[in-house]
C-alpha positions in Angstrom: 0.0 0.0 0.0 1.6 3.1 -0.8 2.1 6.0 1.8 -0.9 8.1 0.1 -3.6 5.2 0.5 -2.0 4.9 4.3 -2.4 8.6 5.0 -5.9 8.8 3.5 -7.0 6.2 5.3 -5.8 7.4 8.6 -7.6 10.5 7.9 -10.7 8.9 7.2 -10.5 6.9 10.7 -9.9 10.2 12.9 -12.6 11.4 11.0 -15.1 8.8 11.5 -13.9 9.0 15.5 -14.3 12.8 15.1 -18.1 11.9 14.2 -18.4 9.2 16.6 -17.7 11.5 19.5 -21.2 12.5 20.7 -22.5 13.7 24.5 -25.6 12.2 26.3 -28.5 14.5 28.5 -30.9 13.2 30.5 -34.5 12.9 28.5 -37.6 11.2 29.6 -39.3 8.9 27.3 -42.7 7.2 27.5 -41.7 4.7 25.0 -38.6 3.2 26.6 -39.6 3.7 30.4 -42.8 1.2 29.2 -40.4 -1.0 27.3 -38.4 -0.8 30.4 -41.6 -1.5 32.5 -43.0 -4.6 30.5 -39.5 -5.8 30.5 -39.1 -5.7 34.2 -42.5 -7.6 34.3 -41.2 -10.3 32.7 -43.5 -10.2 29.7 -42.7 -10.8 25.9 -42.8 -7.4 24.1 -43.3 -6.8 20.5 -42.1 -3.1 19.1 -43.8 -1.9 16.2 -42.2 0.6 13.9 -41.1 1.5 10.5 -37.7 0.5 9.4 -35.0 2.7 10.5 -37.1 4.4 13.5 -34.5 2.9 16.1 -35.9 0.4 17.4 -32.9 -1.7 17.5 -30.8 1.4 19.1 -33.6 1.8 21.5 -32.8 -2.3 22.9 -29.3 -1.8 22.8 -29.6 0.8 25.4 -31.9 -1.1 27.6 -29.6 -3.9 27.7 -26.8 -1.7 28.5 -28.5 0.2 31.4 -29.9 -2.9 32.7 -26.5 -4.9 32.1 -27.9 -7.7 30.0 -26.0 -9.5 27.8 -28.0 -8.6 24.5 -28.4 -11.9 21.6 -30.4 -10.7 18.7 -31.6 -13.4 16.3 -33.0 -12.6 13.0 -36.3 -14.6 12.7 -37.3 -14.4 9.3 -33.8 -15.7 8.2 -34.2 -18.9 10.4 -36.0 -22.6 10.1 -38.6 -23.9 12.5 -36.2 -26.2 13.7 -34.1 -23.2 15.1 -36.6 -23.0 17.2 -38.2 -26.3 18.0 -34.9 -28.0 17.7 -33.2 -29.9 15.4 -33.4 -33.9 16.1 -29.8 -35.8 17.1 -30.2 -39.6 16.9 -28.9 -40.3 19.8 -27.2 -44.8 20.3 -30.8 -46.1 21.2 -33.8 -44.0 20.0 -36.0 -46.7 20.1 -35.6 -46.5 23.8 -34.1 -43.3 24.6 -35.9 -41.2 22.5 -34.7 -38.6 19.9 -33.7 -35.6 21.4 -34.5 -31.8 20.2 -31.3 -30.2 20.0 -31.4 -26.3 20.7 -29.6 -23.7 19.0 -26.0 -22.4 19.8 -27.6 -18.9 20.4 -30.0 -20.6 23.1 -27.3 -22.5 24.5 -25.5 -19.1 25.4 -28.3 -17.6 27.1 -28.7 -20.6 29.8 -24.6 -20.4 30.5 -24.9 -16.8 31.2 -28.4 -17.7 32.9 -29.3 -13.9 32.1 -30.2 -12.1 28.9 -32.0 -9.9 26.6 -33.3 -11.6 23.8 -33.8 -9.7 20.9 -35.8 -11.7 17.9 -36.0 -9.2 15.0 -38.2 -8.9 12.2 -40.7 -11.1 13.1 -43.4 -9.9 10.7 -41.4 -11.5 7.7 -41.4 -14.5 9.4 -43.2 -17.2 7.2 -45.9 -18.4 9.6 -44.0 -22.3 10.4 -41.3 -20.2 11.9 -44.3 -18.6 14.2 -45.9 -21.7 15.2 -42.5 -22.9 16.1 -42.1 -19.6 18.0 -45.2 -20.0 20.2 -43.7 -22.1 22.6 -40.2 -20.0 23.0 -42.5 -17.0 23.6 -45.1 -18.7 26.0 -42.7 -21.5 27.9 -39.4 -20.2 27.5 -38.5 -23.4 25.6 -35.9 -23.7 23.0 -36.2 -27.6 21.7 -35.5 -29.8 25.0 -33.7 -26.5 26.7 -35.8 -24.4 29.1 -34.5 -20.7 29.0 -34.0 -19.5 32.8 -36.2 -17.2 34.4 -33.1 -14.1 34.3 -34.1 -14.3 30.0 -36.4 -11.4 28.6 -37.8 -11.8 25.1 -38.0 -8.6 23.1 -39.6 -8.9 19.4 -39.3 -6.2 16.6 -41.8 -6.2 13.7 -42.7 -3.6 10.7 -46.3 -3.4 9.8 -47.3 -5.2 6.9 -47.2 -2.2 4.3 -43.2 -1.8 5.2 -42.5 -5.3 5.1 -40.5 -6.9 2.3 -42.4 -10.1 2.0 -44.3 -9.6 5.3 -46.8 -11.5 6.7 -49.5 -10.8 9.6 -48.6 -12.4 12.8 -51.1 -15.2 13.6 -53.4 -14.8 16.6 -51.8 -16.9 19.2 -48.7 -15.6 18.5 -49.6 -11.7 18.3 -51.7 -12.2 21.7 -48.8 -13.2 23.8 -47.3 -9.9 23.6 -47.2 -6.3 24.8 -47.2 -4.2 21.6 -45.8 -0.9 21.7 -45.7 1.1 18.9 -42.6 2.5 18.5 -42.3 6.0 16.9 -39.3 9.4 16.6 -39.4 12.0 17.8 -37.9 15.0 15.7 -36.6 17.1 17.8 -34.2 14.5 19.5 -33.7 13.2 16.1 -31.9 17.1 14.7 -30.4 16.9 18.5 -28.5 13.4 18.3 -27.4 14.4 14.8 -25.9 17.4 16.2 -24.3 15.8 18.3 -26.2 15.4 21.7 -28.7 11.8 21.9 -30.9 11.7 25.1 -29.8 9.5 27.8 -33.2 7.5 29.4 -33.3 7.6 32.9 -35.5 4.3 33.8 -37.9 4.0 36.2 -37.4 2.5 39.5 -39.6 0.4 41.7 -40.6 1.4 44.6 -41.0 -1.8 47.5 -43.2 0.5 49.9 -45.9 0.5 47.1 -46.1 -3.3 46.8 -48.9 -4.7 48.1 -51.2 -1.3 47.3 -50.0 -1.7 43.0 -51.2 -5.2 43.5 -54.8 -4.4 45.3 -55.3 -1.5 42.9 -54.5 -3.4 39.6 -56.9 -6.4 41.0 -59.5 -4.0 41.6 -59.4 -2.1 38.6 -59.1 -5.2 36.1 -62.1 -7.5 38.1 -64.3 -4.6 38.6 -63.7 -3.6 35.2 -65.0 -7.5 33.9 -67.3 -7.6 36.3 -69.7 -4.9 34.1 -68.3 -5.7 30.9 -68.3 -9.9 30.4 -68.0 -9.1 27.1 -64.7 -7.7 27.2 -63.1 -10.7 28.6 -62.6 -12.6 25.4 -63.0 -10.9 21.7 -61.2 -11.7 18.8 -60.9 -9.2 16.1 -62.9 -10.1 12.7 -60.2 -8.3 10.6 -56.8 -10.1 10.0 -55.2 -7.0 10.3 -56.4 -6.1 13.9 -56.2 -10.2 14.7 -52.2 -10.0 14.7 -52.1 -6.9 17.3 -53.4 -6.5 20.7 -56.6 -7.8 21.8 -58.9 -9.1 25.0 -58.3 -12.6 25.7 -58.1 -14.1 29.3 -54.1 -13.7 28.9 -53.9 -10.7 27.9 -56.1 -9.2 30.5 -53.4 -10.7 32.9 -50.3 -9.3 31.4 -52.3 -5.9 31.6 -53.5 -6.6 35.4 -49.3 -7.7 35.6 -48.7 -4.2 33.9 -50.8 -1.7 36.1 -49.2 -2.9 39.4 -45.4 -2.5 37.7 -46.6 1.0 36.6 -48.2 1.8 40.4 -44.9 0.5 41.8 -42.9 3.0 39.4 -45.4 5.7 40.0 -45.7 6.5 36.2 -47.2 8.6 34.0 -50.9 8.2 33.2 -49.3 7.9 29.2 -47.0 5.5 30.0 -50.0 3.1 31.7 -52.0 4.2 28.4 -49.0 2.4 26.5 -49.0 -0.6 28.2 -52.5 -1.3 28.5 -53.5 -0.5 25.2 -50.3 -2.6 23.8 -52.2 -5.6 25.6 -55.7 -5.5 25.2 -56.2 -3.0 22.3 -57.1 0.9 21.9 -61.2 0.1 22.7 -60.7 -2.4 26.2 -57.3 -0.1 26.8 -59.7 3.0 27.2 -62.2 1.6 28.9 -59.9 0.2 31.4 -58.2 3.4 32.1 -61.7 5.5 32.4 -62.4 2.7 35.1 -59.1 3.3 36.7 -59.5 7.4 36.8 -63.0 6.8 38.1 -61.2 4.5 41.1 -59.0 7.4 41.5 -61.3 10.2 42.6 -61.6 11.2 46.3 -65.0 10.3 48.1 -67.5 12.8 48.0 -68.1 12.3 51.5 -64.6 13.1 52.9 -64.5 16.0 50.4 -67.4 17.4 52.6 -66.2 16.7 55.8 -63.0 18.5 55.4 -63.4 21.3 52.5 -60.1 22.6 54.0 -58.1 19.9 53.9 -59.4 18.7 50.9 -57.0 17.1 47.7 -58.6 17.7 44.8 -56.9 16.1 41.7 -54.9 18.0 39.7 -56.2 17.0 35.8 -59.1 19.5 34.9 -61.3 16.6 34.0 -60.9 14.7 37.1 -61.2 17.5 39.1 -64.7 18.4 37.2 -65.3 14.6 37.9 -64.9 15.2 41.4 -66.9 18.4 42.0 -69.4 16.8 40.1 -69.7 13.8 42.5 -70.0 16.5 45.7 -73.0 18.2 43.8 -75.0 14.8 43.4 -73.9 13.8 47.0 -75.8 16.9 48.4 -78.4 16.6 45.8 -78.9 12.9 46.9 -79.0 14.6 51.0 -80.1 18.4 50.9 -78.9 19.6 54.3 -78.0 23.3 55.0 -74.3 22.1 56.5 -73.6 19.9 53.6 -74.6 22.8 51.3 -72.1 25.3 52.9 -69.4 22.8 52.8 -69.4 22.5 49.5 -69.7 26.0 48.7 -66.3 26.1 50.7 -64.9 23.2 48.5 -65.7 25.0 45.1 -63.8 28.0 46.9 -60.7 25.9 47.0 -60.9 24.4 43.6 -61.3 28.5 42.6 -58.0 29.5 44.2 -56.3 26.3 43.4 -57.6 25.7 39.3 -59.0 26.9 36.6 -61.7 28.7 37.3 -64.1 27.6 34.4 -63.8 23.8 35.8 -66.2 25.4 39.2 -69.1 27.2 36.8 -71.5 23.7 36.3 -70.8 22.7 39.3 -71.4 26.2 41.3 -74.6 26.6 39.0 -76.0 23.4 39.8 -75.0 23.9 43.6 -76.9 27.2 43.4 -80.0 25.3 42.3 -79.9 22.9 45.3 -81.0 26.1 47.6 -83.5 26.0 50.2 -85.4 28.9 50.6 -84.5 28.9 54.8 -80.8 28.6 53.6 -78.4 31.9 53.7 -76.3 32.7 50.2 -73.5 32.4 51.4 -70.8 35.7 51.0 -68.4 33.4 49.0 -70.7 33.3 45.9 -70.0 36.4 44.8 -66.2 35.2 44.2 -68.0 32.9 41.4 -69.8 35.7 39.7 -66.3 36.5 37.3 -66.0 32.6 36.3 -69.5 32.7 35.3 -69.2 35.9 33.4 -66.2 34.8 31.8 -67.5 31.6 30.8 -70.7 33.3 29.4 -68.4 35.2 27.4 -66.8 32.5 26.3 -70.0 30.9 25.4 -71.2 33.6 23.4 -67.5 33.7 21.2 -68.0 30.5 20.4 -71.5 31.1 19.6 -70.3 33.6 17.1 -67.4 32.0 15.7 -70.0 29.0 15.0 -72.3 31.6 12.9 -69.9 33.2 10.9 -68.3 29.6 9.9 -72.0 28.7 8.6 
């Protein structure tokens, strides 16, 4: 090689280091801290994205912060047998059988007895190599190996449309995961390319919150099923919809497993929405987490007692939920104390909120009035929500003409 070529090529190399050298900042991220979650749970988890949206990068970086020893194995390059095992005749089969062989990538994971792994794109793999995979997925089994419990399974898949030669993932195989789908976002897309990627900082689980997740989850799931039977088993008519997330018996589970991980963590009502949508689908999903924020409000009755003290939630719609609920507990018993307390509570959710979530609520309170019962002085504090609202009202009312 002559001195040129050398010289070039050293160039080259500090310049590729040059534009390797990149910084991390911390960055939360809904996504990976419900990857991170189902992980931790010990559930198989399918991301769904188009190709190139990082969802390989996105593993790699779980593995790392979790140390995991990360083995990715391309499914739709592979044989059922690579799964189910490959037969070794063995000195007496007639009597000793015929063993199922596993894979060298299987044998790996049960020396290290830990392990991230990482089967990749599973939507182009012909539907033997799924059948094969149903009982890695559900058991753990590779042939006549048993994977140990210290093993994750993480699954990456393009939808159909982006698929070279995809396929749609078969029912029992598509409802023994957690789908998340897996999307970019811009802005830390222009910031890694200049030179800064967000670092995830994962969630932890808290050991005081135990036994409450647990209760919670239970509750919310059985009441849920309770008033909708229906939802307890429904399998999509469309193919499509067939090889995502849907209600089945097991899937109600792994979200049931989900809400306690996520009440442990104490995270984000979107990150819950993740998870139980990615197991039961967007329709159950929603209903499941109306039930949960109906669960969530305060009694009406210990509202009353202690207007004071009183912790009203902080989201405008459960907060209208909950004023709501003291209106209909006084409707339900009219007395003049019960009145007057929660005139005092719709004071504190006026110097503590919006003040247009207190105008239903104050009117309808208003309309509760005896005619032996004092107006209180604190109504006049209401009388510049209502106007405002009213004006509101009749913006809208003109915007709506003037559209026409």
């Amino acid at each position: 090689m002559s001195s040129y070529s050398a010289s070039t090529l050293d160039t080259a190399a500090a310049l590729l280091a040059l534009l390797g050298e990149t910084r991390t900042e911390p960055r939360a991220d809904d996504q990976l801290e419900a990857l991170t979650l189902a992980v931790a749970a010990d559930l198989p988890v399918l991301l769904w994205g188009e190709p190139g949206i990082g969802k390989t990068a996105a593993l790699t970086q779980l593995a790392e912060t979790l140390d995991l020893p990360l083995t990715t194995v391309i499914a739709s390059v592979h044989e059922p047998s690579d799964f189910s095992g490959l037969p070794i005749v063995g000195d007496d089969p007639a009597n000793q059988g015929v063993p199922m062989a596993p894979p060298d990538w299987a044998v790996r994971l049960v020396r290290e007895g830990r392990g991230l792994l990482f089967l990749d794109e599973l939507s182009t793999a012909p539907p033997a190599v799924q059948a094969a995979l149903l009982r890695l997925v559900l058991e753990r089994r590779v042939g006549a190996l048993q994977l140990p419990p210290g093993v994750r399974i993480v699954a990456a898949a393009n939808p159909r449309a982006s698929a070279a030669d995809g396929w749609e993932l078969s029912p029992p195989l598509a409802n023994r995961f957690v789908h998340l789908q897996w999307v970019h976002d811009p802005e830390v897309v222009v910031r890694g390319l200049g030179g800064t990627w967000p670092r995830a900082t994962l969630p932890s689980l808290d050991p005081g919150r135990l036994a409450d997740s647990v209760d919670h989850a239970r509750r919310a799931v059985c009441g849920l099923l309770a008033g909708r039977p229906a939802l307890v088993h429904q399998i999509p008519k469309s193919e499509t919809r067939r090889g995502g997330a849907w209600p089945s018996p097991r899937s109600w589970e792994m979200a049931l497993r989900l809400i306690a991980f996520a009440g442990t963590a104490g995270s984000s009502r979107d990150v819950l929405s993740l998870l139980v949508r990615g197991t039961v689908g967007d329709g159950p999903g929603l209903e499941l987490l109306a039930f949960l924020d109906r669960m969530d409000l305060p009694d009406p009755e210990l509202l009353l007692a202690d207007p004071a003290g009183a912790r009203l939630p902080e989201r405008g719609d459960l907060r209208q939920a909950a004023l709501d609920g003291v209106v209909a507990a006084v409707r339900n018993r009219p007395e003049k104390a019960r009145w007057d307390a929660a005139w005092a509570l719709l004071v504190r959710a006026l110097e503590t909120g919006a003040p247009d979530l207190v105008v239903v609520p104050a009117s309808s309170l208003a309309a509760l009035r005896r005619e032996d019962w004092d107006v209180p002085a604190a109504i006049d504090r209401f009388a510049a929500a209502v106007g405002l609202s009213e004006r509101a009202d009749r913006a809208a009312a003109r915007v709506a003409v003037g559209s026409r």
